[in-house]
VOPAGU-2260 file (C-alpha; in pm, 1 decimal, decimal comma):
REM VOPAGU-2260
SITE   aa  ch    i         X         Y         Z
SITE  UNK   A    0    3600,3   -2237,3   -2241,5
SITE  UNK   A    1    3273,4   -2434,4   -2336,0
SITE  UNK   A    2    3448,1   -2753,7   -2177,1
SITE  UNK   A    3    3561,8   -2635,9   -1862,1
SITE  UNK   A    4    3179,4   -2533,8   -1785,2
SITE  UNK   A    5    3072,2   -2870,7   -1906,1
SITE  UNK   A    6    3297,8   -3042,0   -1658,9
SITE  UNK   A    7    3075,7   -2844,1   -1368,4
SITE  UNK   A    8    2801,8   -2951,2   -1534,1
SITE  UNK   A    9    2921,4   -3328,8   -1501,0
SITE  UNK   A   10    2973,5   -3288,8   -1177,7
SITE  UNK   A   11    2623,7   -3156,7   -1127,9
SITE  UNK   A   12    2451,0   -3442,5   -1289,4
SITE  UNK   A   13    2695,4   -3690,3   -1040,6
SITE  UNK   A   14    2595,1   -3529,0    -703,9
SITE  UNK   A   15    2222,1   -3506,6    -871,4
SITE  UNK   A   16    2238,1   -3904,2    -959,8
SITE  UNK   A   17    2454,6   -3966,5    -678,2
SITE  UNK   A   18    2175,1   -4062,3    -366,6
SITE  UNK   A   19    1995,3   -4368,9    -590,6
SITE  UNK   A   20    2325,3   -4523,5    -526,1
SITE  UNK   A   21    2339,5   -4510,0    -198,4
SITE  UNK   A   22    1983,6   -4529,7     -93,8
SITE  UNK   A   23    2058,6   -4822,2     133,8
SITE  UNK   A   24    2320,1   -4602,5     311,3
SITE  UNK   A   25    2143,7   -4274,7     387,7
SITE  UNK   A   26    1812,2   -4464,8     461,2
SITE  UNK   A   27    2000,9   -4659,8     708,5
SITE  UNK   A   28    2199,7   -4411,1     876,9
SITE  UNK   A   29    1974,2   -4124,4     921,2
SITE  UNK   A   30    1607,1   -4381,5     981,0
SITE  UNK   A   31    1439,8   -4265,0     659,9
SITE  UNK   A   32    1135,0   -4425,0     473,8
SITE  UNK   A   33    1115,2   -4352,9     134,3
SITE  UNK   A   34     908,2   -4015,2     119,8
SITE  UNK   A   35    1195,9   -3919,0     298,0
SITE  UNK   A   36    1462,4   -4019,7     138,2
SITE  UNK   A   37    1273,3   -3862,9    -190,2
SITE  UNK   A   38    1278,5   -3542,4      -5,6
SITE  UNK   A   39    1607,1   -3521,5      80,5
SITE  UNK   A   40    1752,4   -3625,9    -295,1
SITE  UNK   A   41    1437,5   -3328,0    -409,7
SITE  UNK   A   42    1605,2   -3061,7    -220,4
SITE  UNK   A   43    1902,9   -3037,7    -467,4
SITE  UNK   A   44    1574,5   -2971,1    -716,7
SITE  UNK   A   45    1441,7   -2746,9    -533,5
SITE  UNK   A   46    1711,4   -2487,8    -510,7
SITE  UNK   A   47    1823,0   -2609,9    -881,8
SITE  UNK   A   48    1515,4   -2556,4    -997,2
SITE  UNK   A   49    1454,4   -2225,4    -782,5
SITE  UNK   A   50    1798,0   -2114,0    -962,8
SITE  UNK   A   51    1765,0   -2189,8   -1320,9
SITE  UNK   A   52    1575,2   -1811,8   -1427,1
SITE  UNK   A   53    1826,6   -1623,6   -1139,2
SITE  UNK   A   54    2102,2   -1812,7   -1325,4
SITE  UNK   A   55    1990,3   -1725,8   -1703,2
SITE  UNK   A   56    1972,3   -1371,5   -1562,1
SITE  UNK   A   57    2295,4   -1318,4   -1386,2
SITE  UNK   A   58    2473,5   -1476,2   -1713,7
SITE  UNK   A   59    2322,8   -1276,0   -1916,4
SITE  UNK   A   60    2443,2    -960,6   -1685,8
SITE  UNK   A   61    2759,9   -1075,1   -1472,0
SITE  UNK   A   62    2873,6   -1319,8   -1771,9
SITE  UNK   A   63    2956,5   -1686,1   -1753,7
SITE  UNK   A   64    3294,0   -1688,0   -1582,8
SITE  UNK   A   65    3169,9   -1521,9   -1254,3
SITE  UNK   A   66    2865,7   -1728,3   -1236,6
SITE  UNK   A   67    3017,3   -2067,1   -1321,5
SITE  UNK   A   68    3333,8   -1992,9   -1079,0
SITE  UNK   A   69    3134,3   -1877,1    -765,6
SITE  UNK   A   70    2892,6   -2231,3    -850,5
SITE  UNK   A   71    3164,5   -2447,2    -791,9
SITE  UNK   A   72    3307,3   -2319,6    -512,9
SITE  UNK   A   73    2992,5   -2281,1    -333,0
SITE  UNK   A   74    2918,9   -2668,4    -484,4
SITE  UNK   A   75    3225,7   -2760,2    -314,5
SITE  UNK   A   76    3088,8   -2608,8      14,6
SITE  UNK   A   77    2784,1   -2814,2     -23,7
SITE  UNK   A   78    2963,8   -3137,1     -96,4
SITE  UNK   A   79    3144,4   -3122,6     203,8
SITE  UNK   A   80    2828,3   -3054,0     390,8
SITE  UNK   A   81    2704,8   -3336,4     322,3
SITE  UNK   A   82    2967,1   -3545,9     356,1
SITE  UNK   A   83    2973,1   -3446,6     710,5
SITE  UNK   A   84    2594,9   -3427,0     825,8
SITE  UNK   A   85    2555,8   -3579,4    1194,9
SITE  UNK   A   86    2148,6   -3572,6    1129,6
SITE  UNK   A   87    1905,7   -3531,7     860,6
SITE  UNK   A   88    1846,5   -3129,6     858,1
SITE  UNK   A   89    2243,7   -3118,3     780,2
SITE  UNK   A   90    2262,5   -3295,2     498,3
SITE  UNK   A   91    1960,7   -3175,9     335,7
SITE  UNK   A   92    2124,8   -2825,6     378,3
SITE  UNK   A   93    2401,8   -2957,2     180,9
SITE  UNK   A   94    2178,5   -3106,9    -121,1
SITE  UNK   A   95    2054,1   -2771,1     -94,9
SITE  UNK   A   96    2376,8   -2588,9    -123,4
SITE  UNK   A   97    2446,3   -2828,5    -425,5
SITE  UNK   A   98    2143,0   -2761,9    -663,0
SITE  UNK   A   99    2130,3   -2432,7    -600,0
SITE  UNK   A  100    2502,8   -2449,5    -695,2
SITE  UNK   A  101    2547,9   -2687,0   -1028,8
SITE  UNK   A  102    2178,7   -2524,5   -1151,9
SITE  UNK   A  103    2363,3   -2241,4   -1302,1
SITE  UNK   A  104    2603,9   -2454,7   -1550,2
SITE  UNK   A  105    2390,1   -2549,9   -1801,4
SITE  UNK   A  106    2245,3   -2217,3   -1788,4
SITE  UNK   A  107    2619,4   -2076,0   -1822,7
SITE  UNK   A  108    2748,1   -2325,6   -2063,1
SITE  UNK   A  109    2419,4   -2223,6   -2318,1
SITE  UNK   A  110    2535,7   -1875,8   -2285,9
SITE  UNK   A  111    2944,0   -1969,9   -2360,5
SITE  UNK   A  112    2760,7   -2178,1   -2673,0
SITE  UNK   A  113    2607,8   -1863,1   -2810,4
SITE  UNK   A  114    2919,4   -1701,5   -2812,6
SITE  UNK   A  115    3195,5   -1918,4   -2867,9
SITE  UNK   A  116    3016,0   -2124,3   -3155,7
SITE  UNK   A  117    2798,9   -2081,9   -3474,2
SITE  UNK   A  118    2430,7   -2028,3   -3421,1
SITE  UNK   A  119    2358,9   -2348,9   -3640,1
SITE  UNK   A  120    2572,2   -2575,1   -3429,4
SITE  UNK   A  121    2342,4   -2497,3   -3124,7
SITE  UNK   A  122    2168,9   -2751,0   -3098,5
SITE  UNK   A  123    2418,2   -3027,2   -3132,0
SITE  UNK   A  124    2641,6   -2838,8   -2831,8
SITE  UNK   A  125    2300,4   -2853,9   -2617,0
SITE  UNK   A  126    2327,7   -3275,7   -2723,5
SITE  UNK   A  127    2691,1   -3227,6   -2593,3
SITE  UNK   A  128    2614,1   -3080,0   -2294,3
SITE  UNK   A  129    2392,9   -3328,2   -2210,7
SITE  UNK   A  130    2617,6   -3596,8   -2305,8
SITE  UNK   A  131    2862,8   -3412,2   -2066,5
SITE  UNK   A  132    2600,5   -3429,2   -1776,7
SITE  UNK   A  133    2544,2   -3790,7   -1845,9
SITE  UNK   A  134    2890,0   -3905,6   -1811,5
SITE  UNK   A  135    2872,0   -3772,6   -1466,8
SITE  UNK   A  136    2521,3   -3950,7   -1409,7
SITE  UNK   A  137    2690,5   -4265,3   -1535,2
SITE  UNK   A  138    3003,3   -4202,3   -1319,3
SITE  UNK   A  139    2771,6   -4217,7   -1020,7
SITE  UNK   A  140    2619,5   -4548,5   -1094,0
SITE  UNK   A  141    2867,4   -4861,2   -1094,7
SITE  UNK   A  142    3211,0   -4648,9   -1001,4
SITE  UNK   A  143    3022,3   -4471,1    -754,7
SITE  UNK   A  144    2888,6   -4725,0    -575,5
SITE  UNK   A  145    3241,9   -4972,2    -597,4
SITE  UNK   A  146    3410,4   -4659,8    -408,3
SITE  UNK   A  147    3129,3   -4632,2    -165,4
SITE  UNK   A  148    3178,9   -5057,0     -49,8
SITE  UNK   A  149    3578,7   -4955,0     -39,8
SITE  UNK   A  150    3608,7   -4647,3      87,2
SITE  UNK   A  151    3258,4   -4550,3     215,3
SITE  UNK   A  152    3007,1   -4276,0     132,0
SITE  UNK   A  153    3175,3   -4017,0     329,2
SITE  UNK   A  154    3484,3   -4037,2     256,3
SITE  UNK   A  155    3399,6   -4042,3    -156,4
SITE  UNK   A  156    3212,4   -3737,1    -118,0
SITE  UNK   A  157    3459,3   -3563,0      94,6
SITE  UNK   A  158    3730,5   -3587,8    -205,2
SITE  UNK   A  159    3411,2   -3523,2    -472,1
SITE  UNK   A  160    3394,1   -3169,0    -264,9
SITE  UNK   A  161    3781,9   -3128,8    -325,5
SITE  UNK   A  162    3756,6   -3165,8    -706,3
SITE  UNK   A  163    3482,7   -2930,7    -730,3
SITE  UNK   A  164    3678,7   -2651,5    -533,0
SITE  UNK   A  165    3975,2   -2715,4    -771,0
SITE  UNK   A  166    3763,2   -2688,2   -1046,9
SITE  UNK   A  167    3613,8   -2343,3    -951,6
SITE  UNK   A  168    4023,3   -2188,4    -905,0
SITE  UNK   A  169    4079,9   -2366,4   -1334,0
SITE  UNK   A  170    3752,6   -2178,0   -1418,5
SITE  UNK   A  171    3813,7   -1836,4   -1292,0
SITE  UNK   A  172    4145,3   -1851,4   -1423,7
SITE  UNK   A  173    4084,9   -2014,6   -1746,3
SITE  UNK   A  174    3737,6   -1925,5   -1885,2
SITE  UNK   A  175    3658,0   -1571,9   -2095,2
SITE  UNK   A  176    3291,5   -1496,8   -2158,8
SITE  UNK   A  177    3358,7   -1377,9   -2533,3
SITE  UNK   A  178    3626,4   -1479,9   -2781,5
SITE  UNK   A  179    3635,8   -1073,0   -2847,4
SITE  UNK   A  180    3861,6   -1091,4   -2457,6
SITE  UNK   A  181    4106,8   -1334,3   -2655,6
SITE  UNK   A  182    4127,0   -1144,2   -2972,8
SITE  UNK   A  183    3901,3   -1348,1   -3202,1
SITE  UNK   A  184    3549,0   -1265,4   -3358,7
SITE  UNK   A  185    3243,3   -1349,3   -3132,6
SITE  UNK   A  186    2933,2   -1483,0   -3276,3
SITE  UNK   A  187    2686,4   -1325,9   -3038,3
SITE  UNK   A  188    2492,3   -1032,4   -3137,5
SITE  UNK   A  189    2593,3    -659,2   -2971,1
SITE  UNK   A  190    2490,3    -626,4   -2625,8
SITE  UNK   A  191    2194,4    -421,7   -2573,7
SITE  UNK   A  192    2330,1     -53,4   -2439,6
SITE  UNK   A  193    2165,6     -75,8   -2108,5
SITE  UNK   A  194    1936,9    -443,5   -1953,7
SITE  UNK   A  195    1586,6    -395,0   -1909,9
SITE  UNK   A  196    1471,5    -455,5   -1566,0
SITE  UNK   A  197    1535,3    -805,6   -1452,2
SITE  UNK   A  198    1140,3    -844,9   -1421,2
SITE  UNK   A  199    1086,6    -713,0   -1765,4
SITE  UNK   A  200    1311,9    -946,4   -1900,6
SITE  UNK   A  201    1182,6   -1243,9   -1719,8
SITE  UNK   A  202     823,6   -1126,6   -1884,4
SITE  UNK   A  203     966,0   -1062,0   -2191,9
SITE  UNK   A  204    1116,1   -1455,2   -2205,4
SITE  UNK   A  205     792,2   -1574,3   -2132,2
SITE  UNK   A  206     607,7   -1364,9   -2344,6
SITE  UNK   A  207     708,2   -1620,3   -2626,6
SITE  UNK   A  208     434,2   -1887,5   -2650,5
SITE  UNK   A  209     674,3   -2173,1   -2718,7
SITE  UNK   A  210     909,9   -2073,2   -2418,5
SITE  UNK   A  211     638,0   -2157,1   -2174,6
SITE  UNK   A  212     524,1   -2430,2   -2391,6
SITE  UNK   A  213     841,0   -2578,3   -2349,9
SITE  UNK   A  214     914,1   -2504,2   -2005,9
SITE  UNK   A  215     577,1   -2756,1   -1908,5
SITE  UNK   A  216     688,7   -2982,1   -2172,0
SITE  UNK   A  217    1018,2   -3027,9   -2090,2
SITE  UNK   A  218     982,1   -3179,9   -1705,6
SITE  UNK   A  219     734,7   -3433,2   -1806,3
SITE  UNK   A  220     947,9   -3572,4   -2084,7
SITE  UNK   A  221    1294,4   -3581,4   -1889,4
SITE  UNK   A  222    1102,9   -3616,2   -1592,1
SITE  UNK   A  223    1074,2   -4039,4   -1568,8
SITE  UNK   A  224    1433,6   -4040,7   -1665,3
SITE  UNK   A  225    1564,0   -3844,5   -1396,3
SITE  UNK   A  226    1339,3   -4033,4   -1133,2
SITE  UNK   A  227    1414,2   -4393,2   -1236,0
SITE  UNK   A  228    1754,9   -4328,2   -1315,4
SITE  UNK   A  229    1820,6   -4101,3   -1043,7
SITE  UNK   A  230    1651,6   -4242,1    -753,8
SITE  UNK   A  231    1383,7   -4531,3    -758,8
SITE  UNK   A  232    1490,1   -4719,0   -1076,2
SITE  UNK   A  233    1815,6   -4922,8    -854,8
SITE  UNK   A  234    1529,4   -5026,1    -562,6
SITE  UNK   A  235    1276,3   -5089,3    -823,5
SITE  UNK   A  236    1508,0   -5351,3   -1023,4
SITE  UNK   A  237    1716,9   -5457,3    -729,8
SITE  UNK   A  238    1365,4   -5585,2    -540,7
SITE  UNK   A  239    1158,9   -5693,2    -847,8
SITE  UNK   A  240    1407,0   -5829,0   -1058,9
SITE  UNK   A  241    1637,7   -5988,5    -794,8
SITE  UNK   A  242    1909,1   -5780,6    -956,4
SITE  UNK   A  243    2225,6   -5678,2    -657,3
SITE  UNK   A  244    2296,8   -5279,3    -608,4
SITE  UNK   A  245    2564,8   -5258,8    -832,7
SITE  UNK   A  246    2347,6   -5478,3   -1144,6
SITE  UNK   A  247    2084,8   -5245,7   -1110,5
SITE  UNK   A  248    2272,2   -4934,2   -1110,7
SITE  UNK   A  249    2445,1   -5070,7   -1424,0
SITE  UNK   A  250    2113,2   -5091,7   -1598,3
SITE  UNK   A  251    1967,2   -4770,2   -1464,1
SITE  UNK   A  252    2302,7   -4652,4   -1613,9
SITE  UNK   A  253    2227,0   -4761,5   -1977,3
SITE  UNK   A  254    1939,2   -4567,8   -1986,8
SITE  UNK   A  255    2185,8   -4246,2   -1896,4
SITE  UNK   A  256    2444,6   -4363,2   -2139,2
SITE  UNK   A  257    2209,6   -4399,0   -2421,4
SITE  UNK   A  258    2027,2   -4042,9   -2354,2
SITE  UNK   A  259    2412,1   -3921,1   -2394,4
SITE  UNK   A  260    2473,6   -4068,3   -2673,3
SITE  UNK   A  261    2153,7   -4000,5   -2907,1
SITE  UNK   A  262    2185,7   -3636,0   -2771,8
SITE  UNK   A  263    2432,5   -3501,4   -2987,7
SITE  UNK   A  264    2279,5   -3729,6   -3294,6
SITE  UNK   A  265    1948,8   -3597,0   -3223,3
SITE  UNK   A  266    2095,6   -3206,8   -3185,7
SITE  UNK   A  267    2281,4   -3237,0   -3533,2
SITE  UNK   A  268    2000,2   -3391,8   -3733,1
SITE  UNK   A  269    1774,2   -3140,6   -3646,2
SITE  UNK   A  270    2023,6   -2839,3   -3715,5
SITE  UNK   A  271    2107,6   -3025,9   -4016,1
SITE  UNK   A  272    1744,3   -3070,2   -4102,3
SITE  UNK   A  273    1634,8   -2691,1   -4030,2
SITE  UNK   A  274    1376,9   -2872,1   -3829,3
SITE  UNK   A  275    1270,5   -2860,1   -3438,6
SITE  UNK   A  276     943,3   -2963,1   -3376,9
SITE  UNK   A  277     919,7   -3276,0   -3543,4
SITE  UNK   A  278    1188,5   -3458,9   -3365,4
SITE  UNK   A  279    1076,2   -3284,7   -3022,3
SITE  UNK   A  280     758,5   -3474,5   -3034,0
SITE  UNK   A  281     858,2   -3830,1   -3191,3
SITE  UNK   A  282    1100,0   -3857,4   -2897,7
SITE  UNK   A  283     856,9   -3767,4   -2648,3
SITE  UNK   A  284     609,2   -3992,9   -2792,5
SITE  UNK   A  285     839,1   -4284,1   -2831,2
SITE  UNK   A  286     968,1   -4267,7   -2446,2
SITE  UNK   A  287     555,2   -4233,3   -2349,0
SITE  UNK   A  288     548,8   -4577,2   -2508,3
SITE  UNK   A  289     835,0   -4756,7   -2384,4
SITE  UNK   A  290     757,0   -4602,0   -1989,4
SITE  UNK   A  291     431,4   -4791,0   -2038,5
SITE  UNK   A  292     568,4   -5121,9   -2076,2
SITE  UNK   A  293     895,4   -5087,3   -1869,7
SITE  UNK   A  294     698,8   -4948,0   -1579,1
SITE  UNK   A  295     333,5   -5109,7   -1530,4
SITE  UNK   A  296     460,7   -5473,5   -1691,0
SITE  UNK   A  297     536,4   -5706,1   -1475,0
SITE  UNK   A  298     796,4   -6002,4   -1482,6
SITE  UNK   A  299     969,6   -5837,8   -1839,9
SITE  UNK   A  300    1265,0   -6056,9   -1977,7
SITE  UNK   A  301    1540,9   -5920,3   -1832,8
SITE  UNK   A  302    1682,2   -5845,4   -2215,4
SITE  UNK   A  303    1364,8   -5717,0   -2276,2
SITE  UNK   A  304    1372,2   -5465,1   -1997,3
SITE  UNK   A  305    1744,9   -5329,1   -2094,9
SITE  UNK   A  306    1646,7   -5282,1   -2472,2
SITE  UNK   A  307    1348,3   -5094,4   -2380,5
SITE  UNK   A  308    1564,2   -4869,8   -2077,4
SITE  UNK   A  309    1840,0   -4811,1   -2370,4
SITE  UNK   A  310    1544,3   -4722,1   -2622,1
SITE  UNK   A  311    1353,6   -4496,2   -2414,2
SITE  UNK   A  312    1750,4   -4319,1   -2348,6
SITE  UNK   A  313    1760,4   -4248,6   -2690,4
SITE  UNK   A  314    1379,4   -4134,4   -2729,1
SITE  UNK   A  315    1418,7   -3938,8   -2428,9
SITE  UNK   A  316    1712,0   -3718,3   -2547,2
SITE  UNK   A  317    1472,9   -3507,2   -2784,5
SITE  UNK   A  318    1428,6   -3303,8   -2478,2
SITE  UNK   A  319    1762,2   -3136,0   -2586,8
SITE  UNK   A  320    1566,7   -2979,7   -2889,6
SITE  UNK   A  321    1341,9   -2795,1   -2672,6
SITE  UNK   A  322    1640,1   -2546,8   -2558,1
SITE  UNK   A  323    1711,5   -2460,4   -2958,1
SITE  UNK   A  324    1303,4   -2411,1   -2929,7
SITE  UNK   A  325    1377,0   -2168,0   -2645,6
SITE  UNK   A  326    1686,3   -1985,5   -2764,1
SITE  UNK   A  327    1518,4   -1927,5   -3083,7
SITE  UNK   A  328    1208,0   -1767,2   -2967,6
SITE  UNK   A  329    1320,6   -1568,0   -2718,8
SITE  UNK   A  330    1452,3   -1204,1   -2742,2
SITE  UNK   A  331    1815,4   -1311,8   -2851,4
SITE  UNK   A  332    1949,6   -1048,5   -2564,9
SITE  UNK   A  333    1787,9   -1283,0   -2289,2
SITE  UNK   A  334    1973,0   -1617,4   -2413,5
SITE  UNK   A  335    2104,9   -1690,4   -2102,8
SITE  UNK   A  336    1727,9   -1612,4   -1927,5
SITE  UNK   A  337    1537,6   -1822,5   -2211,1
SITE  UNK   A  338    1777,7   -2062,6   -2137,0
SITE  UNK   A  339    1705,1   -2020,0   -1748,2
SITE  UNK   A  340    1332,6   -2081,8   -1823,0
SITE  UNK   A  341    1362,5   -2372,0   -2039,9
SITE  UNK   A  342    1635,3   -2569,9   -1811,8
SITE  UNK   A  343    1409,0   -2456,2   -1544,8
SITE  UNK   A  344    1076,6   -2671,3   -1670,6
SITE  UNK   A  345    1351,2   -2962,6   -1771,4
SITE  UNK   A  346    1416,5   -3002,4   -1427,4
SITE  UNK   A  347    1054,4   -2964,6   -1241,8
SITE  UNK   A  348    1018,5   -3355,0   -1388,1
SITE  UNK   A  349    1270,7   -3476,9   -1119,6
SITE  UNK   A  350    1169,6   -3205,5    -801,4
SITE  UNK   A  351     820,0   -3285,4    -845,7
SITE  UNK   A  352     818,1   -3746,0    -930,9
SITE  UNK   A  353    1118,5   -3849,1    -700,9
SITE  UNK   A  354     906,2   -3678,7    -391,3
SITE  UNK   A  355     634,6   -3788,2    -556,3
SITE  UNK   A  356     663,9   -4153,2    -619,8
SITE  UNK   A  357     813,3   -4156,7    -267,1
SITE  UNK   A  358     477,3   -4045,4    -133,6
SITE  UNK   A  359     301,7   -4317,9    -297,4
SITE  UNK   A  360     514,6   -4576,4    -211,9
SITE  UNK   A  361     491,6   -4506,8     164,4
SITE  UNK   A  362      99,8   -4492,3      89,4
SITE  UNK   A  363      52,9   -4855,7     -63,0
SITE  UNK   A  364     402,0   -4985,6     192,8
SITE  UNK   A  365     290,1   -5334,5     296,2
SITE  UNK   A  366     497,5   -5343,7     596,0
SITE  UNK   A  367     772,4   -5519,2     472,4
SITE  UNK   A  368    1134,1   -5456,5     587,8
SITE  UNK   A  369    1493,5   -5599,5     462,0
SITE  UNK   A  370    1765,2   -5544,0     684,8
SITE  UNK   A  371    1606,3   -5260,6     820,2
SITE  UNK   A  372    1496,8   -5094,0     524,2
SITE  UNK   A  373    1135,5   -5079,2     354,5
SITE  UNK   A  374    1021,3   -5288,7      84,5
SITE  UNK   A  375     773,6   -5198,2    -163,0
SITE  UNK   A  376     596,0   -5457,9    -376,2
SITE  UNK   A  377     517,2   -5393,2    -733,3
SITE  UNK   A  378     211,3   -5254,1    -708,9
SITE  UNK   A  379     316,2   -4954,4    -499,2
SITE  UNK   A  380     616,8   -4865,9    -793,4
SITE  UNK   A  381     311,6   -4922,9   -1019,1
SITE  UNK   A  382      75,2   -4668,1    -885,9
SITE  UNK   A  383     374,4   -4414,6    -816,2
SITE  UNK   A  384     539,5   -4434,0   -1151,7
SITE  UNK   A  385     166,9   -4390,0   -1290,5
SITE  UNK   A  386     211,5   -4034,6   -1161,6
SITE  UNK   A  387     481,4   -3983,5   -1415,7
SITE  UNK   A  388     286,6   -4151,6   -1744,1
SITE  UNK   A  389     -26,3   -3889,3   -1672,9
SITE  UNK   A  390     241,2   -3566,7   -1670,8
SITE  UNK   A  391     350,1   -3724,6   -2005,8
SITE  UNK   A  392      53,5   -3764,7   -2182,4
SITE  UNK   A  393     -59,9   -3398,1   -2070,7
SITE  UNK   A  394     250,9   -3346,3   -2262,6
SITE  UNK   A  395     171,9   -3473,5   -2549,8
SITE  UNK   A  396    -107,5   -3274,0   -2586,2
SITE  UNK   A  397      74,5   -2937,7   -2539,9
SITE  UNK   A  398     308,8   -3074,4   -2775,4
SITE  UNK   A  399      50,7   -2964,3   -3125,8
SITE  UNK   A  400      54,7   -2597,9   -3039,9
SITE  UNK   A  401     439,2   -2541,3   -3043,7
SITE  UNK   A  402     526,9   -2343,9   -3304,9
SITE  UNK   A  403     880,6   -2438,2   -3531,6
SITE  UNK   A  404    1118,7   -2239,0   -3564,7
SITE  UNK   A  405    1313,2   -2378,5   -3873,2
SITE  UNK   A  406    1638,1   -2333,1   -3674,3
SITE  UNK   A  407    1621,6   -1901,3   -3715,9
SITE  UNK   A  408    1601,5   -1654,3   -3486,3
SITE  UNK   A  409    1275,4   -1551,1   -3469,9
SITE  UNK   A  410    1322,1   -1220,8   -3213,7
């Protein structure tokens, strides 16, 4: 049950990923400079982000089946979309269609956790999930881009929009929102007799300090990790480090790998240690430090550079804590809305920097082209990724008045 969702969810975080690997590509074929280009890999945030509270709310009402089912058959539609664009408008309709799509699986799969599984295993399935996610972020990178010099960028994304339509026929078949439909105990409290108002429950999520805590939080810590590694971290190394496409994505694709990995670690040491807080804010502080050297240092040793990408991976996976945060504060009837709220803030980080960082690059652009596509000098990543560090230290700050939660349910 859990898995098939966490497939749609790896499918999400390829098609999100997908466009730093073929920036060359879609800034070549449809004349884009790079606050372009930034905009048209944003407008999958835009609708995933405009989704994530709809989504917690429709799980919580309609159940997971229906929501993750009619997701990825209308990310199929989207997929194909784009895959076909003749112009600019078409295809950013498509990355559209997509995030508004994949936004509700994480959402979904939360809600199938809270069912399907012990309460104190929580926080290790949100580590899975994520590792799930960045197996598809990975599978964009280096495979991804030795399809797209075979086979072209079309043509990949074409079948892409095939597997996702098969995959939404295997979830509406296969997937049961409680174990109580397959005769087993569920782990979920009662349903409430009738849902509030969706409003009211919306207000009622937020009304927990550490919910909106975490939903500013959360977007400035994944944030830098969804921008570099989804968008401006393959140009960044390929022109400053003289590093080809498919090096760069390789690298870009460590720091994925590693977030993956020291998810699930990080989830089951703090369920094991009845702690949340704590190993929220170390990560957050740790990736703060290792953004400042990987991003306004110059010239790094190229060893140098990948330790610090796979370290600030690891650091950055603490963000996964901050759902358990959510969950537990919450009403536990509005799971699937908490949930909504918190993925909601996660992914704010990448709608707001890729645009962002875009903007400032076209801002400090020297003038310099490579076969026909702008070059940015190191100075212009500087002052754009700078926009990133300032969200993070904010972060920090906001950081000392979450309350923990000692792994309980606290409403």
């Amino acid at each position: 049950m859990w898995g098939l969702g966490a497939a749609f969810y790896l499918i999400g975080f390829y098609q999100r990923v997908a466009p730093a690997v073929i920036t060359r590509e879609l800034m070549s074929e449809f004349a884009l400079g790079a606050a372009a280009l930034g905009n048209l890999a944003a407008f999958y945030y835009y609708s995933y982000v405009a989704m994530q509270i709809p989504a917690g709310v429709l799980a919580d009402r309609w159940g997971s089946r229906r929501v993750l089912a009619a997701g990825a058959a209308i990310a199929a539609a989207g997929t194909l979309l784009f895959a076909l664009a003749p112009g600019y408008a078409a295809a950013a309709l498509g990355r559209l269609l997509i995030g508004g799509a994949v936004g509700v699986a994480f959402v979904a799969m939360l809600k199938l956790a809270g069912h399907w599984f012990a309460p104190t295993r929580f926080a290790m399935l949100s580590g899975l999930a994520l590792a799930c996610g960045i197996l598809g972020a990975v599978s964009a990178g280096v495979p991804l881009r030795l399809l797209v010099d075979a086979f072209g960028w079309r043509n990949v994304l074409g079948v892409s929009a095939a597997v996702t339509g098969l995959l939404a026929m295997v979830i509406w078949l296969a997937v049961r929102d409680d174990p109580a439909e397959r005769g087993f105990a569920s782990y979920a409290p009662a349903p409430p007799a009738r849902h509030a108002p969706i409003l009211d429950s919306i207000r009622q999520a937020f009304a927990a300090r550490n919910v909106w805590l975490v939903f500013l939080i959360s977007g400035a810590v994944s944030g830098p990790a969804l921008t570099f590694g989804g968008l401006w971290g393959v140009p960044f190394l390929s022109t400053h480090y003289g590093l080809t496409t498919s090096q760069a994505s390789m690298i870009t694709s460590l720091l994925l790998v590693c977030w993956a990995v020291a998810g699930p670690i990080v989830g089951a040491l703090s369920d094991r240690l009845r702690r949340r807080k704590p190993l929220y804010a170390l990560g957050a502080v740790l990736a703060a430090a290792g953004w400042c050297f990987v991003l306004l240092v110059p010239g790094l040793p190229l060893p140098l550079l990948v330790a610090l990408l796979g370290f600030i991976g690891c650091a950055s996976s603490a963000v996964l804590v901050g759902f358990a945060i959510v969950k537990e504060s919450a009403p536990a009837a509005l799971a699937g809305t908490a949930g909504g709220v918190a993925n909601m803030g996660n992914m704010l980080g990448g709608m707001i920097m890729q645009p962002a960082v875009g903007w400032v690059l076209d801002r400090r652009w020297a003038g310099t082209f490579a076969n026909g596509v702008r070059v940015y000098d190191f100075d212009a990543y500087r002052a754009g990724f700078t926009l990133m560090l300032a969200w993070l230290a904010a972060a920090l700050v906001l950081l000392v008045f979450v309350r923990e939660t000692h792994c309980r349910q606290t409403q």
